[in-house]
N, C-alpha and C positions, 0 to 999 in steps of 0.2 A: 504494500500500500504506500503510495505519495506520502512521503513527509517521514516513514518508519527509519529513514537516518541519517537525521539531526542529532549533532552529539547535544548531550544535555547544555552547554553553553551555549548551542545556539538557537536553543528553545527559551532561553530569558528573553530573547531579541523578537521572537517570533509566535502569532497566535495561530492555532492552528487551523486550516483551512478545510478539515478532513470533512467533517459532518456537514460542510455547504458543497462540498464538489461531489462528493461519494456518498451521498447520503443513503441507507436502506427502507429508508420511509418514509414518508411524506405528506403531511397538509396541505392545504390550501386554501388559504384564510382569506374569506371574501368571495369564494366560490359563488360562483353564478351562470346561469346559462346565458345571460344578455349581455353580462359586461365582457368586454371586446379581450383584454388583457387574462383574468382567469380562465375563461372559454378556450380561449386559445391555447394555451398552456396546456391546461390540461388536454386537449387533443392531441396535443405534440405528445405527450407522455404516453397517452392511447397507442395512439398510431403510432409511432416509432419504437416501443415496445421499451420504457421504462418498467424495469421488473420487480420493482417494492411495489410496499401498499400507498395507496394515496388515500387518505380521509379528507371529507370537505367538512368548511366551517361556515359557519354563518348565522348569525341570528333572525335573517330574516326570511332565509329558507329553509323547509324540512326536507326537499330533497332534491338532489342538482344530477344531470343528466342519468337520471333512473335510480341515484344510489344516495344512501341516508347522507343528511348534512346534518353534523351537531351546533349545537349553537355558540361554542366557546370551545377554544383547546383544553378549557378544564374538564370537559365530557365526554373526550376522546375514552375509550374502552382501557386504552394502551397509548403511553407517550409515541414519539414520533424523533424519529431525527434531526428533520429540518421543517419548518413553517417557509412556506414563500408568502409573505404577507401583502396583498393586495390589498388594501384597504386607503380609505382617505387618509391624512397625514396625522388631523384628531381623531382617531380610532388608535395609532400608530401604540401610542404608549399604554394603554390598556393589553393591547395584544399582546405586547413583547412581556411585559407583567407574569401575564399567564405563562404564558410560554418558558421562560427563569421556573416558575415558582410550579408546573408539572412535568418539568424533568426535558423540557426538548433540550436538543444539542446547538443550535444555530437556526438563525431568521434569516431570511433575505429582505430586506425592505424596499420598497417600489417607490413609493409615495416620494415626490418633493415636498416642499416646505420645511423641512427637520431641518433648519440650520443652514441650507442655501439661499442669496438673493436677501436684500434688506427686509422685508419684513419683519415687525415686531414681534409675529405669534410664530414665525419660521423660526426666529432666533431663541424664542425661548422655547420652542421643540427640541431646537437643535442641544440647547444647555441642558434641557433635562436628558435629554442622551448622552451625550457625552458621559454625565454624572454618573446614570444608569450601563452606562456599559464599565466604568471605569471600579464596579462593584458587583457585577454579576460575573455569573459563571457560561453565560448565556454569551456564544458568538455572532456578529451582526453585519451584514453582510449590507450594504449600501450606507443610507438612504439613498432616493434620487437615482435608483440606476434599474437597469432595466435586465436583469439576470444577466444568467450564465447558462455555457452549455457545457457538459461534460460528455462528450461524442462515446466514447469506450461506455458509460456507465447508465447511457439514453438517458442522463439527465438532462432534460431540454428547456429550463425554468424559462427562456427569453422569447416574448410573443411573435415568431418571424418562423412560418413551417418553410419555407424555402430551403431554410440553411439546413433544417433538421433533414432532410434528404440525403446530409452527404455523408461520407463512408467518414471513419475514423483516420484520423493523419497522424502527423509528429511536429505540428505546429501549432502554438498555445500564446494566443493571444491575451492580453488584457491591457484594457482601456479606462481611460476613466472618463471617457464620454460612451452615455449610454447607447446613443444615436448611430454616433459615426461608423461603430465597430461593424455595422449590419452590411455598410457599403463597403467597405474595405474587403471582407470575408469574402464578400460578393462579386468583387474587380478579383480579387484574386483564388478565387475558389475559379470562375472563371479562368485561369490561366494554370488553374493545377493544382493548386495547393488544398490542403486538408486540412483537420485539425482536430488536437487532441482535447483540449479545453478553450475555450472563449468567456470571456470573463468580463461583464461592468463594475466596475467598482463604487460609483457613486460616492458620496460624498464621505465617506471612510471612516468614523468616529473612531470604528474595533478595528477589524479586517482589512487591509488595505494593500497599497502593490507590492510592498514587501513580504506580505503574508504571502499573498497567490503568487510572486515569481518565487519566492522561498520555495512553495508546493510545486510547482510546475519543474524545476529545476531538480526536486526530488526524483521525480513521475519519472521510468526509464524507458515508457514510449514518446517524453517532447524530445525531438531532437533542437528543437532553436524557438527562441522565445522574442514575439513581439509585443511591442510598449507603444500607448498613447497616452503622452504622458501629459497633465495641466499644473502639476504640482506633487512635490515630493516631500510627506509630511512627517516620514520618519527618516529623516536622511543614513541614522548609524545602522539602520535595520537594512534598509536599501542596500547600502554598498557592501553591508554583510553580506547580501544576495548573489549582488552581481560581481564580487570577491568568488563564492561559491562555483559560479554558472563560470567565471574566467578562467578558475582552476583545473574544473573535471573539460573543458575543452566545448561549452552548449554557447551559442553564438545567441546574444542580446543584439536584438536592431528596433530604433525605436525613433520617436516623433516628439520633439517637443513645441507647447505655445508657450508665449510668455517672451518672444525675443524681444517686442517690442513694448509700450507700453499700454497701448491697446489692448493688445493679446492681454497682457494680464491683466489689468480692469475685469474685462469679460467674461474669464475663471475666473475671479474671486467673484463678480456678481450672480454666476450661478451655479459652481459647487462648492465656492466655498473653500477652492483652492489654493493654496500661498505659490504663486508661480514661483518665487526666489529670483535671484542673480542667474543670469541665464550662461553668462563667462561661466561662471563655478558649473555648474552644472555638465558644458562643452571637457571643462577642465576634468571632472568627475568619469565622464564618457574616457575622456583619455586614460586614465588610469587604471580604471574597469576593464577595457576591451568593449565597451558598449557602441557598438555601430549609429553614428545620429543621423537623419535626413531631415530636410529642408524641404521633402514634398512625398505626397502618398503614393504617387506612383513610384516614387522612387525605391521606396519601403517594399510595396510586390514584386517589384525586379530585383532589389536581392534577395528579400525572402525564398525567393525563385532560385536563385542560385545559388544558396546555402541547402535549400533541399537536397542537392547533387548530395551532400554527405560527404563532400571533404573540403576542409579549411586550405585556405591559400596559407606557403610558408612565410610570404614575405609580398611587400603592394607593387614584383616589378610586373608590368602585362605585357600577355603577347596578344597581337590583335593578329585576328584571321578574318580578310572581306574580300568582296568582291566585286569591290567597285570603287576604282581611284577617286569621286568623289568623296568616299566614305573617310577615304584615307586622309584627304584634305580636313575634312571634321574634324577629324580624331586627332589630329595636330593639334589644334586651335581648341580642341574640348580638353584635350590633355593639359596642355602650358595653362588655361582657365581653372582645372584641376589639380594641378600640382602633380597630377598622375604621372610612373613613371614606367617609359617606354624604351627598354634598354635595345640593341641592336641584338640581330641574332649571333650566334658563332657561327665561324666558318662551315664548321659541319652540320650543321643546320642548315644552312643557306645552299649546299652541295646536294643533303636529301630531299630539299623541297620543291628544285630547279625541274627536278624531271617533271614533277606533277604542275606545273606551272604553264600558262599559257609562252607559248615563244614570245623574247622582246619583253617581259616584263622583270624586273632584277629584284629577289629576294630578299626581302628588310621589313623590318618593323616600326609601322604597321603593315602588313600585308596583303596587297592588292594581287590573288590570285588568279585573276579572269572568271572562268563561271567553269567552276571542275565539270566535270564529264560524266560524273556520277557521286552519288552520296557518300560510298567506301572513297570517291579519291577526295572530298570533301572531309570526310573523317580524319582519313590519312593524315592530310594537312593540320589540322587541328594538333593531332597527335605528334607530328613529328615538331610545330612549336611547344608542346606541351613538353617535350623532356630537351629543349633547349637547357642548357644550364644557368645560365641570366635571368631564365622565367620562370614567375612562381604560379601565375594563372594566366588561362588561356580567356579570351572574350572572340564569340564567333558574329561577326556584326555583317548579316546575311537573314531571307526570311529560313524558319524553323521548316527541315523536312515536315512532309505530310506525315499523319500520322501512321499511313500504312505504310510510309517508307523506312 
């Protein structure tokens, strides 16, 4: 199981994430056939074949798609794992009450208002929380955020059946915008990628990114872990994390707001996040091994290409294309880059010449005409690839067909 090794030091740092990802049972508070958000859920759990019990709650139903609703988790037969608590934001602290006081393991909370955005009755949600988790045994998983999924365990708490379609991966998102995470998964489930957990964090009183990258970094089906980051609220907890993730060799790539000062305005007006010093932060990525980006597509293209399942040794590239335009690019993108583009060796440049159109001279970047076939396109690839100067290869041509 995620998280079973943590040495005891670095369970002071960290809350456990176990009973919200893996949960074996399940409520669902505010159960409803009309409300858009539990309906939905709960289908996904249906249809995708979640294999705990799920109990519904609510006070104002006696029974929600064919099967009994109790009116409080205090009337539950038998405690429960996890509550996903859909309810309005004043209901919020009643629930979680119950839920402490008969035995569950962890909530998820949905509801904004607890603590995000100026309001006077959000803020003081938000402070009774805070207090309240700061004394309970009870783990709490948002406010303000919009679930998780756990793919391996058809935990599917997040209202989007789309995504719950896809097969189980080794890529384990989490964000702390609840919104964004649905398009990103989507741009790039589209180009391939899967995944093992997907995670909102919302506005993080208990639980937060250094919980879930602590767990995901456990899990020995993520292979690389991505971040949407708005603020980092436990900083020594964090880079314990991604200390952890830089050590055993699992590849952090991630996104942050806050460079400007808009950006952070924004977050703190509505989750209630400290963007920080955005340098520290850049600074912090350096010393971690944390891969940063400056745009979301850029984020699925390496995502994309850490999937392959090996690290590059060191940042020189060999570029393989197929079109001296390209080559001109990739000059002008590299020196804008700082990227570095060493020359081939000799003997490189002596096994590439065969497979080369005539009249074109072997160097890097690589304008090889248009190969002849996929194997002499491979080839190529391959024979810059155990160049001794290169530590990764970049193929900047379109992707064979699939059935090629």
């Amino acid at each position: 199981m995620a998280g079973a090794g943590v040495a005891t030091a670095d369970k002071n740092l960290f809350r456990s994430a176990v009973s919200t990802l893996q949960p074996r049972s399940l409520a669902i508070v505010g159960a409803s056939e009309r409300a858009r958000w539990p309906s939905d859920i709960f289908k996904n759990l249906r249809e995708f074949g979640y294999p705990g019990r799920i109990a519904f709650v609510n006070p104002r139903q006696t029974e929600v798609f064919g099967q009994h609703c109790y009116p409080s988790l205090r009337d539950l037969p038998e405690p429960v794992d996890h509550a996903l608590v859909i309810v309005p934001a004043a209901a919020v602290p009643g629930v979680l009450t119950d839920a402490e006081e008969t035995g569950v393991k962890s909530a998820t909370v949905y509801a904004s208002m607890m603590g995000d955005g100026e309001a006077p009755e959000s803020k003081a949600r938000g402070a009774w929380l805070t207090d309240f988790v700061s004394r309970s045994r009870l783990r709490v998983a948002g406010p303000n955020c919009m679930g998780a999924y756990s793919y391996r365990e058809r935990l599917l708490g997040y209202p989007n059946a789309e995504l719950c379609r896809l097969e189980p991966g080794s890529v384990a998102c989490i964000f702390q915008s609840g919104g964004l995470v649905q398009f990103w998964m989507k741009a790039a489930a589209d180009r391939g990628l899967r995944y093992s957990y997907c995670i909102t964090s919302g506005n993080e009183p208990d639980l937060g990114l250094a919980d879930y990258l602590n767990f995901v970094i456990d899990d020995p089906q993520t292979r690389q872990v991505v971040l949407f980051i708005e603020g980092i609220r436990r900083p020594e907890a964090f880079m314990h994390a991604a200390g952890r993730a830089l050590a055993i060799g699992k590849p952090i790539l991630a996104i942050k707001t806050g460079a400007t000062a808009q950006s952070r305005a924004a977050s703190q007006s509505h989750t209630g996040a400290i963007a920080g010093d955005f340098a520290a932060y850049l600074a912090m990525c350096e010393r971690y091994g944390i891969v940063n980006f400056r745009s979301l597509d850029d984020l699925v293209e390496t995502a994309l290409a850490f999937e392959g399942g090996r690290l590059p040794k060191g940042p020189r590239i060999g570029f393989v294309t197929t079109s001296g335009g390209t080559v001109d690019l990739l000059y002008d993108y590299a020196e804008f880059e700082g990227a570095v583009m060493p020359d081939f060796a000799d003997a490189t440049k002596a096994a590439l010449k065969p497979m080369m159109q005539e009249g074109i001279a072997p160097k890097n970047p690589l304008d090889v005409g248009i190969p002849s076939t996929i194997e002499i396109a491979a080839k190529l690839c391959e024979t810059a690839a155990r160049d001794p100067n290169v530590d990764m290869v970049a193929w900047a041509s379109p992707m064979p067909r699939k059935e090629d």
